[in-house]
C-alpha positions in Angstrom: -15.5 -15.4 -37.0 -12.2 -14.1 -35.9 -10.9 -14.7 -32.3 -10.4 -11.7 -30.2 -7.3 -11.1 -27.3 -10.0 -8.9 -25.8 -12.6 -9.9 -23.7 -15.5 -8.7 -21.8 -14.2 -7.2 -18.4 -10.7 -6.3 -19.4 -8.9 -3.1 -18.6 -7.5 -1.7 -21.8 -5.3 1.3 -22.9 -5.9 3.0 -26.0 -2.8 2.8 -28.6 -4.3 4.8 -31.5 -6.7 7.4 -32.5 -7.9 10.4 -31.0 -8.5 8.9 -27.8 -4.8 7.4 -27.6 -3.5 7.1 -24.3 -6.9 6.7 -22.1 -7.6 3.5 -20.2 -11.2 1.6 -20.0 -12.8 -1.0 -19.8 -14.3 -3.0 -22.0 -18.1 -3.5 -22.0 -19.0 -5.5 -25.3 -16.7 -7.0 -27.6 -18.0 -8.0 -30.9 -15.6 -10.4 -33.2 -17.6 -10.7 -35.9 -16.6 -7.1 -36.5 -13.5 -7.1 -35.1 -14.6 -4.3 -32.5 -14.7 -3.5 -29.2 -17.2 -1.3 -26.8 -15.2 0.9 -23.7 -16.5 2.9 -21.4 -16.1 6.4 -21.5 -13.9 6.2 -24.7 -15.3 7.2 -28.3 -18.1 9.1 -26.8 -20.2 10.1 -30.2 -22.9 12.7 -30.1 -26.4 11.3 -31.6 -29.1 13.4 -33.1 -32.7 11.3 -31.6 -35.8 12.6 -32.4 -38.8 11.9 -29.8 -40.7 8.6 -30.5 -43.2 9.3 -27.9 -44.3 11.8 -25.9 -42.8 10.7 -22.1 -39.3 10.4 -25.0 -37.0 13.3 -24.8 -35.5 14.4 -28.0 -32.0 15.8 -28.7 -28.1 15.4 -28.6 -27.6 12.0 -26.7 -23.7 11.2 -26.1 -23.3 7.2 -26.5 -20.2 4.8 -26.7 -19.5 3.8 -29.9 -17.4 0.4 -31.0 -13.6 1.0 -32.3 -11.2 -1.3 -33.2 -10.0 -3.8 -31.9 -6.5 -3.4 -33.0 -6.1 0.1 -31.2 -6.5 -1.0 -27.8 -4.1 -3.2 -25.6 -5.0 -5.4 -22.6 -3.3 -3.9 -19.2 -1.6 -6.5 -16.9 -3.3 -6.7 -13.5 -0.1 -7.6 -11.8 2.4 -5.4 -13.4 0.5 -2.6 -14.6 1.6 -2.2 -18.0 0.0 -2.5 -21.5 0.8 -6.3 -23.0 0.5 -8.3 -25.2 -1.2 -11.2 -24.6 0.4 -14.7 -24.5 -1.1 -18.4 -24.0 -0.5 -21.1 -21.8 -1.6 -24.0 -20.8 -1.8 -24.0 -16.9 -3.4 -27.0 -14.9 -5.2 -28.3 -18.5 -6.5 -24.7 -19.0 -5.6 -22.6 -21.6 -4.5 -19.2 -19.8 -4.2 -15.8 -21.5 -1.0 -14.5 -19.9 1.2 -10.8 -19.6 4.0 -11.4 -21.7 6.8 -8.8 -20.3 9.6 -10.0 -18.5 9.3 -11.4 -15.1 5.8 -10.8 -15.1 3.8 -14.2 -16.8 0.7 -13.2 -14.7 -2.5 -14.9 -16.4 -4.7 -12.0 -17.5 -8.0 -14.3 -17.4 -10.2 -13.0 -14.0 -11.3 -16.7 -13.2 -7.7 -18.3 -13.3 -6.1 -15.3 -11.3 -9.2 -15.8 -8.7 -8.0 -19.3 -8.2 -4.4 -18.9 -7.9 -5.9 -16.2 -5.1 -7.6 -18.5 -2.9 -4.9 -20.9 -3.3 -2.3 -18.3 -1.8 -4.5 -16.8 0.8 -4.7 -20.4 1.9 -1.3 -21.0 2.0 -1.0 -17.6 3.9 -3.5 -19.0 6.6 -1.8 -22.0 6.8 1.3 -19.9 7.3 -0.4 -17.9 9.5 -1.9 -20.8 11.4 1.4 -22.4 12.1 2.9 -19.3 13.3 0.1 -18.6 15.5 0.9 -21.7 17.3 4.7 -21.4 17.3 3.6 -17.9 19.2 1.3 -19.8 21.5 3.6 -22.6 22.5 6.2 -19.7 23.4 3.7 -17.7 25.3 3.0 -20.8 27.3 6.8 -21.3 28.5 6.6 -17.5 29.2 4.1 -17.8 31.7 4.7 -20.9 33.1 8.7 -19.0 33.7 7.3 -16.0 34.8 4.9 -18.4 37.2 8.2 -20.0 38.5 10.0 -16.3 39.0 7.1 -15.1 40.5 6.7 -18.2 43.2 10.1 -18.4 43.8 10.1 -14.1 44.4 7.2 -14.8 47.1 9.1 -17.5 48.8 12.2 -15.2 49.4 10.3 -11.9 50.1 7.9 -14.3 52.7 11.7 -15.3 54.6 13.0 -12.0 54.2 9.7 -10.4 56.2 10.0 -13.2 59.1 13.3 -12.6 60.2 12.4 -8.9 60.0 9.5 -9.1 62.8 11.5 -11.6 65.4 14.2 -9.0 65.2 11.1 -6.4 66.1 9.8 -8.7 68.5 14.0 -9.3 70.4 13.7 -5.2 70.5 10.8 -4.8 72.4 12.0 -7.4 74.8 
């Protein structure tokens, strides 16, 4: 049984054939054969006749198997058709995107982990910039308290003076 670079789940792009240049993705993959099912790509028209009566007979359109050597895997980080490389990443091997500056693992499960594990650096990022924010929010209010007490004290002399220098009038 030969090993396949394809596997079930995988966006691919058509490299030759009649269908070359369309992208899918892949729904079965059979090694044994060497073959792979996409959807949407080598459409072939079947001739069924009715095996019952509730059957309907007729032209059926139906994905058929191609091989596996026309299509290449896409890179979900890059976008582009790649071969596919191997690595061994945390004592898992890791299919990986093998153009330059890319090395993005190409396997869903690994890629979901190295996700989490960023978005939980990002909220611990975001988590000690949130308190950074609130720790300078605090000595912004407790200055704008102290501006504001201080402005009440001198607009509280500035009115006294104001009414004995009514009251020395009326006098």
């Amino acid at each position: 049984m030969a090993k396949l670079f394809v596997k079930q789940g995988d966006t691919v792009v058509v490299i030759a054939g009649k269908e070359k240049g369309k992208t899918a993705k892949v729904l079965e993959v059979s090694p044994k054969d060497n073959k792979v099912l996409l959807d949407g790509v080598n459409v072939v028209t079947k001739h069924q006749k009715p095996r019952s009566q509730q059957d309907k007979g007729g032209l059926i359109k139906k994905n058929a198997f191609m091989e596996a050597s026309n299509v290449m895997v896409v890179c979900p980080a890059c976008g582009k058709a790649t071969r596919v490389g191997h690595k061994e990443i945390d004592g898992k091997n890791v299919r990986v995107c093998k153009h330059e500056g890319c090395g993005a693992s190409l396997d869903k499960a690994y890629s979901k982990k190295v996700k989490k594990q960023a978005k939980s650096e990002k909220k611990s990022d975001a988590n000690e910039v949130a308190k950074e924010t609130a720790k300078t929010t605090k000595t912004k209010k407790e200055t704008t308290k102290a501006k504001s007490t201080t402005a009440k004290k001198t607009t509280a002399t500035k009115k006294a003076p104001a009414k004995k220098a009514e009251k020395s009038k009326e006098e």
